[in-house]
DOLOTOR-654209 format. One record per atom (N, C-alpha, C): y, z, x; atom name; residue in three letters. Coordinates in nm, 2 decimals. Example, Ala and Ser with C-alpha at 12.3 -4.5 7.8 and 13.67 -1.06 7.14 Angstrom:
// residues 2
((-0.57,0.78,1.32),N,Ala)
((-0.45,0.78,1.23),CA,Ala)
((-0.33,0.78,1.32),C,Ala)
((-0.22,0.71,1.28),N,Ser)
((-0.11,0.71,1.37),CA,Ser)
((0.00,0.79,1.29),C,Ser)
// end
This chain:
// residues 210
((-0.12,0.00,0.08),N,Unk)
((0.00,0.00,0.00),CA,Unk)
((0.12,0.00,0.09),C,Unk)
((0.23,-0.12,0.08),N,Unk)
((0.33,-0.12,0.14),CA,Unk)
((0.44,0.00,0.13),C,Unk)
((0.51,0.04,0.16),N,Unk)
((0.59,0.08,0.20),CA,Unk)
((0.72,0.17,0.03),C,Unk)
((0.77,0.06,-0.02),N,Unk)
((0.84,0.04,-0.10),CA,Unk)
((0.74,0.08,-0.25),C,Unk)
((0.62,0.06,-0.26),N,Unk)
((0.53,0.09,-0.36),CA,Unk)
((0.52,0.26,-0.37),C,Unk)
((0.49,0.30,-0.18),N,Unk)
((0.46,0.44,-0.23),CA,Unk)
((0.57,0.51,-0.23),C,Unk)
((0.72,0.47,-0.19),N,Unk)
((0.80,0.53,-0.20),CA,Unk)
((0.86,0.51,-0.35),C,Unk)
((0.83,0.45,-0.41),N,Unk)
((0.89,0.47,-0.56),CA,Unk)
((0.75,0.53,-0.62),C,Unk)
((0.62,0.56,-0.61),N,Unk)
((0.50,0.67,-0.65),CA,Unk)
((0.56,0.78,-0.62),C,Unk)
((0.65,0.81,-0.48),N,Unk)
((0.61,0.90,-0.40),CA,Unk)
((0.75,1.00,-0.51),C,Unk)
((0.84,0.91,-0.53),N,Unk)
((0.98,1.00,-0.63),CA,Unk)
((0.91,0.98,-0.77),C,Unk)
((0.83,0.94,-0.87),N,Unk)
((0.81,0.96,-0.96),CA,Unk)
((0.73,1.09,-1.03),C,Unk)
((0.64,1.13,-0.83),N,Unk)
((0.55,1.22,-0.83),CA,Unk)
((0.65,1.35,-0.80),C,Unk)
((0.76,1.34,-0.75),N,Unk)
((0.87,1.40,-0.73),CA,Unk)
((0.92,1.47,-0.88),C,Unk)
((1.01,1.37,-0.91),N,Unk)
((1.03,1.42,-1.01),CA,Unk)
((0.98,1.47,-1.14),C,Unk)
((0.84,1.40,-1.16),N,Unk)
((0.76,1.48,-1.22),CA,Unk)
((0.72,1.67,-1.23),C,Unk)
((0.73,1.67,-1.06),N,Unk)
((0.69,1.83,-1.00),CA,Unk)
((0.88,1.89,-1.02),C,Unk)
((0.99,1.84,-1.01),N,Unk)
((1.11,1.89,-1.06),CA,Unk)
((1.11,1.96,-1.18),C,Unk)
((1.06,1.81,-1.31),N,Unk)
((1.11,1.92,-1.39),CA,Unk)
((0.98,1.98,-1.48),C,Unk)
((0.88,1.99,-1.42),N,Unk)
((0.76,2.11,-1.42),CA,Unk)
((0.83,2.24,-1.36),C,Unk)
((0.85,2.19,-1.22),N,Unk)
((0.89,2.36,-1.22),CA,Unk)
((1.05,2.39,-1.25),C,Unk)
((1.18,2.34,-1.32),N,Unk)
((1.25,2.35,-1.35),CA,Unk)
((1.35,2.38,-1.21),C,Unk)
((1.47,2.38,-1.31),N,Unk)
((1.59,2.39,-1.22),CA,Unk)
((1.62,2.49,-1.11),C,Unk)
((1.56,2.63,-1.21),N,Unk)
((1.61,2.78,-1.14),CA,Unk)
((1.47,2.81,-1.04),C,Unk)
((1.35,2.69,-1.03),N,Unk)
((1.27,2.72,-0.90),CA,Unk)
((1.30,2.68,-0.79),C,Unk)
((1.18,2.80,-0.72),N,Unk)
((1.22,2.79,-0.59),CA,Unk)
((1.18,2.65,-0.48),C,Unk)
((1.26,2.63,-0.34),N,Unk)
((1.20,2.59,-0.30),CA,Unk)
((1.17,2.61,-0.16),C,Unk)
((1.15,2.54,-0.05),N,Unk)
((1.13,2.56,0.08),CA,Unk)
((1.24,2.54,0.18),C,Unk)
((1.36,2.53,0.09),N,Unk)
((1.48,2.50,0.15),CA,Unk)
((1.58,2.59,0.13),C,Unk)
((1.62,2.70,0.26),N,Unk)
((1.68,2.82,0.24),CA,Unk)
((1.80,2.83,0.18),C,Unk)
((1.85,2.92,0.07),N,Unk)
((1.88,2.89,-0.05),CA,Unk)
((1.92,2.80,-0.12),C,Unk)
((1.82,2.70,-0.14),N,Unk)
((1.85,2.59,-0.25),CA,Unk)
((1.75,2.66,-0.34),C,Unk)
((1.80,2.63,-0.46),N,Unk)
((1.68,2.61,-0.62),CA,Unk)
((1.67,2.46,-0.62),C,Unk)
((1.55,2.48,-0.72),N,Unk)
((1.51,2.31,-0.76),CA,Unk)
((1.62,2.22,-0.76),C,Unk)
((1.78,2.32,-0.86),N,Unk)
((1.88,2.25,-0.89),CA,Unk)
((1.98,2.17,-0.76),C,Unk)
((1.98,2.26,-0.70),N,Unk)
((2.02,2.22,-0.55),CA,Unk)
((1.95,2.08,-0.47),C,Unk)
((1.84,2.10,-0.45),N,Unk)
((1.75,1.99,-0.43),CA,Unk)
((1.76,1.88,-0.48),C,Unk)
((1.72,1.90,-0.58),N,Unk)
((1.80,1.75,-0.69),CA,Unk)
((1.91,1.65,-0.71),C,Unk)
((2.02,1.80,-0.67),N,Unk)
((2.16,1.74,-0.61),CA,Unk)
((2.19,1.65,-0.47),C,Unk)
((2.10,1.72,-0.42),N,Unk)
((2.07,1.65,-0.28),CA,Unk)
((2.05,1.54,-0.32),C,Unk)
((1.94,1.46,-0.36),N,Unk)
((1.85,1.39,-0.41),CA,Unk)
((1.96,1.30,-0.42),C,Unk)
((2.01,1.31,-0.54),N,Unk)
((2.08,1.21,-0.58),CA,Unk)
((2.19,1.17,-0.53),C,Unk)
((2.31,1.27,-0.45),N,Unk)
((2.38,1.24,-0.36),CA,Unk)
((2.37,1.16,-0.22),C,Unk)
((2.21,1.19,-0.19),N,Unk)
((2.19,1.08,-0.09),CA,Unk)
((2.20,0.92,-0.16),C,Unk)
((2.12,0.92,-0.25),N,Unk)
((2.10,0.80,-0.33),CA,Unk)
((2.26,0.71,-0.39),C,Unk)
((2.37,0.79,-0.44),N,Unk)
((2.46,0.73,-0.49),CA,Unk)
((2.54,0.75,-0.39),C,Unk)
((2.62,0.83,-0.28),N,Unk)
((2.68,0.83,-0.27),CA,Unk)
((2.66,0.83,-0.04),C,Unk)
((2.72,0.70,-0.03),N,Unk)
((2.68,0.71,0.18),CA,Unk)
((2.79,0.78,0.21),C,Unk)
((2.89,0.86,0.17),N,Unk)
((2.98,0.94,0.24),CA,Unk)
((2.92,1.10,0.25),C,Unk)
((2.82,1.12,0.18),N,Unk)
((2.73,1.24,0.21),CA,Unk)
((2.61,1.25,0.30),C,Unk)
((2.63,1.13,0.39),N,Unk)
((2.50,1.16,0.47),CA,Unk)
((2.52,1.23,0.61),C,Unk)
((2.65,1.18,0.64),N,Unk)
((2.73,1.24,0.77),CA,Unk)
((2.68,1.44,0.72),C,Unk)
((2.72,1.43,0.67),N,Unk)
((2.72,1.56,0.63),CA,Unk)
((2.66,1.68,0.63),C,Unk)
((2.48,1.60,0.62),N,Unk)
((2.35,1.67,0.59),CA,Unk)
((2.27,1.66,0.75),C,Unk)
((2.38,1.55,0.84),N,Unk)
((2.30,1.55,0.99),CA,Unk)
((2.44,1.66,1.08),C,Unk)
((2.54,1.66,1.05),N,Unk)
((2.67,1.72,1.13),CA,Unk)
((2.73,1.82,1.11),C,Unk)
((2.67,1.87,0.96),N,Unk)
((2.77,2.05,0.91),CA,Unk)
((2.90,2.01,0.90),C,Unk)
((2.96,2.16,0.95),N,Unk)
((3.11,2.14,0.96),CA,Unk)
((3.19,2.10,0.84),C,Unk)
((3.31,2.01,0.88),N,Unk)
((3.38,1.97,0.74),CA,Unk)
((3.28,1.87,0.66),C,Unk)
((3.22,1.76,0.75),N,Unk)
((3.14,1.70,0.65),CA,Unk)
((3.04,1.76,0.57),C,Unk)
((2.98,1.87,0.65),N,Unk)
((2.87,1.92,0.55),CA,Unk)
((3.00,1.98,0.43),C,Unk)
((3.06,2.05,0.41),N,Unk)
((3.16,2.11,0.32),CA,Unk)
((3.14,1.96,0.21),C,Unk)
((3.18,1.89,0.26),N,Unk)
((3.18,1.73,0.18),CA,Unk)
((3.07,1.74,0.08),C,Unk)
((2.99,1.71,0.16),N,Unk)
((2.85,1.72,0.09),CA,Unk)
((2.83,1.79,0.00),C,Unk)
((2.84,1.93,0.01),N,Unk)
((2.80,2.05,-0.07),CA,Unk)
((2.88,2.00,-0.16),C,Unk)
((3.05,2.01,-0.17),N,Unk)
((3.14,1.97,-0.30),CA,Unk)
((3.05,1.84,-0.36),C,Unk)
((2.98,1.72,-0.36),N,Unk)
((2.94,1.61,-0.38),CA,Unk)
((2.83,1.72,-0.44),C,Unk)
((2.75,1.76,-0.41),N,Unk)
((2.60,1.85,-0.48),CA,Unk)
((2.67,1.90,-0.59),C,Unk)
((2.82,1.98,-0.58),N,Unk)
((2.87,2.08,-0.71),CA,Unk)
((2.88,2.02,-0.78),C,Unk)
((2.92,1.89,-0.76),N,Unk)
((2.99,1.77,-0.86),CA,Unk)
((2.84,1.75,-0.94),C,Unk)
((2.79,1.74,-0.88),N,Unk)
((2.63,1.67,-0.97),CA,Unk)
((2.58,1.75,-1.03),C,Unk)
((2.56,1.88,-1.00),N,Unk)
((2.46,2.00,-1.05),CA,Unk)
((2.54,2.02,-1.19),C,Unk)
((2.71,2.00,-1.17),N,Unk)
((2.81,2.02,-1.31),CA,Unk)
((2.73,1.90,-1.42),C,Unk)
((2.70,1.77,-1.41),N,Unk)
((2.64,1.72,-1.50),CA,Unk)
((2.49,1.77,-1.58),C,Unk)
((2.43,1.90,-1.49),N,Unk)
((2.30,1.90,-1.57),CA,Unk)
((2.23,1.85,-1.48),C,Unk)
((2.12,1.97,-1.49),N,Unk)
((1.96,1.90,-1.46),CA,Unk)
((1.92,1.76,-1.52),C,Unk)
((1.92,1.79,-1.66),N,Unk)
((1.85,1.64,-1.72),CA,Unk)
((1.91,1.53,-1.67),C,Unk)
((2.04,1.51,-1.68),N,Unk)
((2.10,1.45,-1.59),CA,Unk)
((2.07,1.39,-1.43),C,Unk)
((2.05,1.45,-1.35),N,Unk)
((2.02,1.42,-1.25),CA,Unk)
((1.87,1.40,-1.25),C,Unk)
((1.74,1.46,-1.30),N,Unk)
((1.64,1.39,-1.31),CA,Unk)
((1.65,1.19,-1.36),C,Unk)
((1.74,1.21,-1.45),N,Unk)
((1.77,1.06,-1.52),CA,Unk)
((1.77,0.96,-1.41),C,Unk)
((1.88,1.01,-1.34),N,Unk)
((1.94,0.94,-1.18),CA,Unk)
((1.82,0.91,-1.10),C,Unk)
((1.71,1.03,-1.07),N,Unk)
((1.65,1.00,-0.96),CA,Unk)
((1.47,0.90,-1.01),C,Unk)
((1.50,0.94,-1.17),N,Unk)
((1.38,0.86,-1.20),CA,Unk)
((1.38,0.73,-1.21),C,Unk)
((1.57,0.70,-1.19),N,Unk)
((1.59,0.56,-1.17),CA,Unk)
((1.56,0.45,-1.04),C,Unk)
((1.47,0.59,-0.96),N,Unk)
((1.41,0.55,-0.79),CA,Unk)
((1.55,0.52,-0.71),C,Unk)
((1.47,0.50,-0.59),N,Unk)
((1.59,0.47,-0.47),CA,Unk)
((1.69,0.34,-0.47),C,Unk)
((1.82,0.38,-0.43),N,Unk)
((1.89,0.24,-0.42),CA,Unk)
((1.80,0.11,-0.38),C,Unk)
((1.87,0.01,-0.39),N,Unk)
((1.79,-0.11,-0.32),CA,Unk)
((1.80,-0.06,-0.19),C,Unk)
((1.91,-0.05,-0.12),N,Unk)
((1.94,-0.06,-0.03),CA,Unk)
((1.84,0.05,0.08),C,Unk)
((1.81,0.16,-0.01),N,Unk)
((1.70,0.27,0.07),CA,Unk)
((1.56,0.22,0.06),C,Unk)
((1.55,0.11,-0.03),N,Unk)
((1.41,0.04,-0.02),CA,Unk)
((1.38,-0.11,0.11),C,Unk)
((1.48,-0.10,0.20),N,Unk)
((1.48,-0.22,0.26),CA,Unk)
((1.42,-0.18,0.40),C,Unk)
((1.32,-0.24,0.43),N,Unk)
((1.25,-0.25,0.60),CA,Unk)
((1.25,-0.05,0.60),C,Unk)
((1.34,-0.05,0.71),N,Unk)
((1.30,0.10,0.78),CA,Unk)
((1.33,0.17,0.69),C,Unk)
((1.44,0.12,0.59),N,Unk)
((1.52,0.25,0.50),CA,Unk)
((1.42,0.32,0.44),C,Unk)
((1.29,0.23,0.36),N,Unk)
((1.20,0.25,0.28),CA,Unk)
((1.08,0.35,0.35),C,Unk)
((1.07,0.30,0.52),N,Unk)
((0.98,0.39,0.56),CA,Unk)
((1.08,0.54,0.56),C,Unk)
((1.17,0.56,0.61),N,Unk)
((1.29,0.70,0.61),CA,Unk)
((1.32,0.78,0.48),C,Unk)
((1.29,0.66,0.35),N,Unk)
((1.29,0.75,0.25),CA,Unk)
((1.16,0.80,0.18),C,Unk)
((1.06,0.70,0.20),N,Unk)
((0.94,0.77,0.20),CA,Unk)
((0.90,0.95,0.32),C,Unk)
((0.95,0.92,0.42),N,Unk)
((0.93,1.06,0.50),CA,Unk)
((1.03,1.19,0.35),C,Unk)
((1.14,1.15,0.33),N,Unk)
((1.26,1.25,0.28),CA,Unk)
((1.23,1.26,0.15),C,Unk)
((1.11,1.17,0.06),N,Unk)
((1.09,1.24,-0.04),CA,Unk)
((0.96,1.32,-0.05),C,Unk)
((0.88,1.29,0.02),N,Unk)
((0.76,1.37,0.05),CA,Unk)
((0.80,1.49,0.08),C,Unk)
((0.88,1.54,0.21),N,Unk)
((0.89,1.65,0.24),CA,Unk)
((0.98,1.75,0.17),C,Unk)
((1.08,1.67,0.05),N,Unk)
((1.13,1.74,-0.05),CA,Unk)
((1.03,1.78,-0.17),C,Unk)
((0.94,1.70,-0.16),N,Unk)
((0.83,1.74,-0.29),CA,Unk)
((0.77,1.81,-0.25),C,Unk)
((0.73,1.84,-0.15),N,Unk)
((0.64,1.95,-0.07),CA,Unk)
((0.75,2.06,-0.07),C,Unk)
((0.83,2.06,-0.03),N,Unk)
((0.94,2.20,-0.01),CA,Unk)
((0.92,2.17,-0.23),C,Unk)
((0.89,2.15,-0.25),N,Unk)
((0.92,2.22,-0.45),CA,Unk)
((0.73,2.30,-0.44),C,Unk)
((0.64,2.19,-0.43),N,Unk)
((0.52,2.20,-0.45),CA,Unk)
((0.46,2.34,-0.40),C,Unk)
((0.51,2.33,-0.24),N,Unk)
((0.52,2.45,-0.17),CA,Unk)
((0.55,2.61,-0.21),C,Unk)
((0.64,2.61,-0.26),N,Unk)
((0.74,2.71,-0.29),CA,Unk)
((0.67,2.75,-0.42),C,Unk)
((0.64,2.68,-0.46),N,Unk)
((0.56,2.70,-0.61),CA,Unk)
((0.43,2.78,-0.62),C,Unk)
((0.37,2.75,-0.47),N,Unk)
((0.21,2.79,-0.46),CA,Unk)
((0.10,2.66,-0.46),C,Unk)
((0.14,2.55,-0.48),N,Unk)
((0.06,2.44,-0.50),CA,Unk)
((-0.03,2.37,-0.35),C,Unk)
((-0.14,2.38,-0.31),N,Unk)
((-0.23,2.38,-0.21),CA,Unk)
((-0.18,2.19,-0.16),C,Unk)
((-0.17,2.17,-0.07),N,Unk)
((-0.18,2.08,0.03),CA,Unk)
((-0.23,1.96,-0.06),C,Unk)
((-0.17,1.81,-0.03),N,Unk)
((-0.24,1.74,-0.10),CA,Unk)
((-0.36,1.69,-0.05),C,Unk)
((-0.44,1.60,-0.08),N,Unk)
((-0.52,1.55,-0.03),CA,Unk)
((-0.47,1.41,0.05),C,Unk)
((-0.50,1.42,0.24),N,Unk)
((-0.48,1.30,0.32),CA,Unk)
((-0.51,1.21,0.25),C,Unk)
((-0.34,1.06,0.33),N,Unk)
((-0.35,0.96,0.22),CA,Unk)
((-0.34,0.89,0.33),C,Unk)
((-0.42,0.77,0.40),N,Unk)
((-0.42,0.72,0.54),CA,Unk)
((-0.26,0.63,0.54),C,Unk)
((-0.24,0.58,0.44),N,Unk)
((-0.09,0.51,0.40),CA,Unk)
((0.02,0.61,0.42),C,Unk)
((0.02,0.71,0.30),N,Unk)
((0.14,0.79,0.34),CA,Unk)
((0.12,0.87,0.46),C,Unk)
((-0.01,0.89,0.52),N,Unk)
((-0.03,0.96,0.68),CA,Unk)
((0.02,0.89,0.78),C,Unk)
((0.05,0.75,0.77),N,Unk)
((0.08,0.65,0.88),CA,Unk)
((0.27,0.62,0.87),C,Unk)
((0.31,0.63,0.76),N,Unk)
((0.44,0.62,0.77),CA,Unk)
((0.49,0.79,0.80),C,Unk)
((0.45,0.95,0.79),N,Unk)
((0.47,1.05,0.81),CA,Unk)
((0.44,1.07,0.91),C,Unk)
((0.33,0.98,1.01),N,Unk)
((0.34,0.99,1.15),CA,Unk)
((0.44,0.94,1.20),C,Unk)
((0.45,0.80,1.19),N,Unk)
((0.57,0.71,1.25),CA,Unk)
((0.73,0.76,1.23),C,Unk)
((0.73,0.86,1.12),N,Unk)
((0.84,0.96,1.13),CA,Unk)
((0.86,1.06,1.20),C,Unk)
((0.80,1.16,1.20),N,Unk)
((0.77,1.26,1.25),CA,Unk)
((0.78,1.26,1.46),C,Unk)
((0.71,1.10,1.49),N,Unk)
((0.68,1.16,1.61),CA,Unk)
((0.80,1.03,1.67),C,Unk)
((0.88,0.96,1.58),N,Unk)
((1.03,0.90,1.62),CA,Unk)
((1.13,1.01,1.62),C,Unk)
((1.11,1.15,1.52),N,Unk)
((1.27,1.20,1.53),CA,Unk)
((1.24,1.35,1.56),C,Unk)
((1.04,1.35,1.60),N,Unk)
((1.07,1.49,1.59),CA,Unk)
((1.11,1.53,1.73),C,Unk)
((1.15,1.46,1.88),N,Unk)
((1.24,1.53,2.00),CA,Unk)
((1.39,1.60,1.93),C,Unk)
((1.39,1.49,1.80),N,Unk)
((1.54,1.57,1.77),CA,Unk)
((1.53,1.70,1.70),C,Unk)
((1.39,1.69,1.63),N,Unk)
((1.38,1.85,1.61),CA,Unk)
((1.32,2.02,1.63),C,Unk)
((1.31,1.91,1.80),N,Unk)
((1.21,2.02,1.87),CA,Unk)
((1.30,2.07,1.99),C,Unk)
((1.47,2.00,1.99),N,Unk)
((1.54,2.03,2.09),CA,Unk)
((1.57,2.16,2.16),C,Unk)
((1.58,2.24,2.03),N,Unk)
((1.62,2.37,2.09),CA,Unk)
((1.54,2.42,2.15),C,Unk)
((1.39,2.42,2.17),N,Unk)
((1.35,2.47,2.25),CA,Unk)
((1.33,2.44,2.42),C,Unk)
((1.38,2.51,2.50),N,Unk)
((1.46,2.45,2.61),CA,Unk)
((1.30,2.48,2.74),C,Unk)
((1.20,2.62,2.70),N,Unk)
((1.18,2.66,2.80),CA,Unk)
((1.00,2.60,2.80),C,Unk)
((0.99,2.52,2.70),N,Unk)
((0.87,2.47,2.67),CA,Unk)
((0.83,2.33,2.62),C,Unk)
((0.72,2.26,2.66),N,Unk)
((0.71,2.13,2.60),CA,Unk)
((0.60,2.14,2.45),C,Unk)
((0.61,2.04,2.41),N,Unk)
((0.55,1.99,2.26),CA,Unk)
((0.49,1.88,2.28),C,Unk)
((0.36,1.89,2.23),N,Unk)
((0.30,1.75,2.18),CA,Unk)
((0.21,1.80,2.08),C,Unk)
((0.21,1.71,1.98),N,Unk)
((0.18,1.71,1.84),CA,Unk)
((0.04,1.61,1.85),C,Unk)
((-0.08,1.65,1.74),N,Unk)
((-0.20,1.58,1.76),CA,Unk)
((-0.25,1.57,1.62),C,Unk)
((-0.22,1.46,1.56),N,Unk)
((-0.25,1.52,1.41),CA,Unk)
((-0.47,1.48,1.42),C,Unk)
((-0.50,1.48,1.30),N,Unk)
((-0.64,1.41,1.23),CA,Unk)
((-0.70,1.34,1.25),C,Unk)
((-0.62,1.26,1.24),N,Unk)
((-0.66,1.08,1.31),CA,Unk)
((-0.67,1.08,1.47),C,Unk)
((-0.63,1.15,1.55),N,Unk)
((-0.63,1.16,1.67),CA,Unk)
((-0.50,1.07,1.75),C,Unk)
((-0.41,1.07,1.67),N,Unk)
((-0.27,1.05,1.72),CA,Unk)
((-0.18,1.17,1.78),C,Unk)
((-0.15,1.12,1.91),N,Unk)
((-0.10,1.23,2.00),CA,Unk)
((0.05,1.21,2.02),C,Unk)
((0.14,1.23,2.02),N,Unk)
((0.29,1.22,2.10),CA,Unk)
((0.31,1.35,2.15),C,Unk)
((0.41,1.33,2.26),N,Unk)
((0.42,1.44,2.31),CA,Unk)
((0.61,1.42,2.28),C,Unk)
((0.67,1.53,2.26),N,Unk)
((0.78,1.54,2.18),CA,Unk)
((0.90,1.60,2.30),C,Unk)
((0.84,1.65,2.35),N,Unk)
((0.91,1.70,2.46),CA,Unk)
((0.81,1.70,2.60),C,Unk)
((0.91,1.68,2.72),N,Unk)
((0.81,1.65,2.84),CA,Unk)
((0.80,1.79,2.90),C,Unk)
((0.91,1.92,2.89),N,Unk)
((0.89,2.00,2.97),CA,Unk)
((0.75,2.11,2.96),C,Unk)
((0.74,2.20,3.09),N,Unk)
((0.61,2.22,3.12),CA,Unk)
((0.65,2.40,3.09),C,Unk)
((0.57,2.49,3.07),N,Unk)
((0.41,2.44,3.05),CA,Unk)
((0.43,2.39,2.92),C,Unk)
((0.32,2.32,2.85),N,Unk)
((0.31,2.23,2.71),CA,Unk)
((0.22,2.29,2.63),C,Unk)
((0.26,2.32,2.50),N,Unk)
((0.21,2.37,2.35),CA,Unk)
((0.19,2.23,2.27),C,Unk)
((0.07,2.28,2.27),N,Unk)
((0.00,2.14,2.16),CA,Unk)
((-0.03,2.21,2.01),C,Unk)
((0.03,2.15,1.91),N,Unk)
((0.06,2.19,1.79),CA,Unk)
((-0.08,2.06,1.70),C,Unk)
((-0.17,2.13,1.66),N,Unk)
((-0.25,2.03,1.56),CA,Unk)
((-0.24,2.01,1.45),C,Unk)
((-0.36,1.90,1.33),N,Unk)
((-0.35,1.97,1.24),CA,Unk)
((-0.33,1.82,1.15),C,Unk)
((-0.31,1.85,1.01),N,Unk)
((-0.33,1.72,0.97),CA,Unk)
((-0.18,1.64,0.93),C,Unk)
((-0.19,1.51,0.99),N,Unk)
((-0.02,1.43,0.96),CA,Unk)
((0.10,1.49,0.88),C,Unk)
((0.07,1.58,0.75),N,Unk)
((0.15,1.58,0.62),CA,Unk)
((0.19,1.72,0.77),C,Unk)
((0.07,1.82,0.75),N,Unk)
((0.09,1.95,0.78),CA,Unk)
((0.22,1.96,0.93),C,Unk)
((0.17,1.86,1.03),N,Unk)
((0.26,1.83,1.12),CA,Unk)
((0.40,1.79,1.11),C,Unk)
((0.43,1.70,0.97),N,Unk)
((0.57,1.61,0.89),CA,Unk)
((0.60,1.76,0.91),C,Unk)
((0.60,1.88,0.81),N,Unk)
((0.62,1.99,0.76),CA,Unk)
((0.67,2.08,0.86),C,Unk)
((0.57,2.09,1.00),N,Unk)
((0.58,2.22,1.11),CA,Unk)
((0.70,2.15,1.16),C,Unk)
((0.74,2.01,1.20),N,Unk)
((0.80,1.98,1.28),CA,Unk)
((0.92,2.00,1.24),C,Unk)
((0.97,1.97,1.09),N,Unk)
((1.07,1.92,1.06),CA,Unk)
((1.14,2.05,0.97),C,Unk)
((1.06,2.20,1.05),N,Unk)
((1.11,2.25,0.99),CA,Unk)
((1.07,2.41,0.88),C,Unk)
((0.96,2.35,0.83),N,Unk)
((0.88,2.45,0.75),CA,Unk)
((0.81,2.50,0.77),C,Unk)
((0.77,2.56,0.88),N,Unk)
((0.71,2.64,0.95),CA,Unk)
((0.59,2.69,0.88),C,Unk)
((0.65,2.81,0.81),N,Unk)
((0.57,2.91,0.72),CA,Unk)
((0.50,2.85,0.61),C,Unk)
((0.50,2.74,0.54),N,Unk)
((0.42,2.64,0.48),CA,Unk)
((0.37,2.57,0.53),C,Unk)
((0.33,2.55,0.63),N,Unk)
((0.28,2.42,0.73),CA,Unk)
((0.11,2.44,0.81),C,Unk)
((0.03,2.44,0.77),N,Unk)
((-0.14,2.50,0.83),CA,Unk)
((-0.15,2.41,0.93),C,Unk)
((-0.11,2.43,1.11),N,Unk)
((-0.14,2.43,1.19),CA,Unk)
((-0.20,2.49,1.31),C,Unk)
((-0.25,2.44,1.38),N,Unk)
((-0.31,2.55,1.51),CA,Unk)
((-0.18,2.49,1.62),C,Unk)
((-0.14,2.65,1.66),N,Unk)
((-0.04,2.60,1.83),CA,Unk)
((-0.09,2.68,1.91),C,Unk)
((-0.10,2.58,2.01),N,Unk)
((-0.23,2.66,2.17),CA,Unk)
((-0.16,2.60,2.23),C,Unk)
((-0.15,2.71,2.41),N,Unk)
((-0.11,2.67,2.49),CA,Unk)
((-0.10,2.85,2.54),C,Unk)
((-0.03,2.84,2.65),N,Unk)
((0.02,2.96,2.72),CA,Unk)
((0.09,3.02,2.63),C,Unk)
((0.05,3.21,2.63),N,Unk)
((0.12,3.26,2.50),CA,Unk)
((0.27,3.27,2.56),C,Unk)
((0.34,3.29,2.61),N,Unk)
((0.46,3.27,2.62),CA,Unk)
((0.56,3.17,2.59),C,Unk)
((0.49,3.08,2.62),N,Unk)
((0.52,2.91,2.54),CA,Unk)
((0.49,2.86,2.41),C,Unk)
((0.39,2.94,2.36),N,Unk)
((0.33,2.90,2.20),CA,Unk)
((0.47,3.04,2.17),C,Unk)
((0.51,3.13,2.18),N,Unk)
((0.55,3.25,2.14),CA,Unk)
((0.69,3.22,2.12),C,Unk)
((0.75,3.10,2.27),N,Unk)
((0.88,3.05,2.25),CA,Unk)
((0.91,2.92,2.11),C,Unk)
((0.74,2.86,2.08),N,Unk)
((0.71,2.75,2.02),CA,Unk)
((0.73,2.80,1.87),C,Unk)
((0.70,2.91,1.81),N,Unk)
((0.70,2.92,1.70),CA,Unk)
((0.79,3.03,1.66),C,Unk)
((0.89,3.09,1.76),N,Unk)
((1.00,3.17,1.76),CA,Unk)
((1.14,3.03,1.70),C,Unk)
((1.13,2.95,1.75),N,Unk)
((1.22,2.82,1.77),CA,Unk)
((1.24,2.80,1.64),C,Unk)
((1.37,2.77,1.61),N,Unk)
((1.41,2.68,1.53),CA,Unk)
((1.44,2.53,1.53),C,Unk)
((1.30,2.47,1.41),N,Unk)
((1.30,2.37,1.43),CA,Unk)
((1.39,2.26,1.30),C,Unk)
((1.42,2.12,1.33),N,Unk)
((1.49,2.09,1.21),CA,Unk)
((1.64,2.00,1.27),C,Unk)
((1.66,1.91,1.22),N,Unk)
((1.79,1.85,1.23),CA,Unk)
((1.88,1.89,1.24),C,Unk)
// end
């Protein structure tokens, strides 16, 4: 299944699990509710002056959040409407499609998550574009750790190594579970990290994440 197919499955399955667990649930994204989330959602989708914002903080993030307030003021049902309407064209084209496929998965998993809902079952499609993500951007979210290296090994026996410095913590485990540890969610994420305990201790102390 190309690309563009599972990323409009992948938001239908999305918003399906939104408004199951409603607005005021939780999710894996520290203090957002479902509501929040959603705003997200759709602010990426309508509006490109909110994206500066969600990679840079600062005044742009301030931007952003007011663009979230604006949306959350129309209503849940509302913004479910918006997102059932799937992604722009423009987020369905070449890479955009693989980038939004990673960003809705791991927002449906931060709802699914937070809910209690167990792991899905490996999808070798959506495992192949959640690798190809994961191990393109995760140096950017493995930076702060300064005193240790990373390499990631998911299921399939795909290896990147994320960081060169030594000694090296190998973090396993299956593609989704990896998307999840790397990019962020730690504490939802069923991985093994081995290596020197001082280095696995610096590895899972670290804040990881964009």
């Amino acid at each position: 299944m190309g690309a563009v197919k599972i990323l409009q499955a992948e938001r239908e399955a999305l918003c399906e699990t939104l408004e199951t667990v409603g607005p005021e649930g939780p999710t894996l994204c520290e203090g957002w509710l479902v509501a929040d989330l959603a705003a997200h959602l759709v602010v990426l989708d309508t509006r490109p002056d909110a994206i500066p914002g969600v990679a840079l903080g600062g005044v742009f993030g301030r931007h952003t959040l007011k663009l979230m307030e604006r949306a959350k003021e129309r209503g849940f049902d509302w913004m479910l409407d918006r997102l059932r309407g799937g992604p722009p064209l423009v987020h369905r084209i070449g890479p955009m499609a693989v980038m939004n496929v990673f960003e809705n998965w791991v927002h449906h998993e931060d709802v699914r998550r937070a809910a209690g809902s167990a792991p899905r079952p490996e999808d070798p499609d959506i495992d192949d574009i959640l690798w190809r993500m994961t191990a393109l951007t995760g140096h950017l979210s493995v930076r702060r750790v300064k005193s240790a290296g990373i390499e990631i090994i998911d299921d399939y026996g795909r290896s990147k190594v994320l960081s060169k410095t030594e000694p090296r913590v190998t973090i396993t485990g299956p593609t989704g579970e990896l998307a999840l540890y790397v990019s962020g969610r730690k504490e939802a994420a069923d991985v093994a990290v081995d290596g020197p305990p001082e280095a696995v201790a610096l590895v899972v102390a670290a804040h990881f994440g964009m």
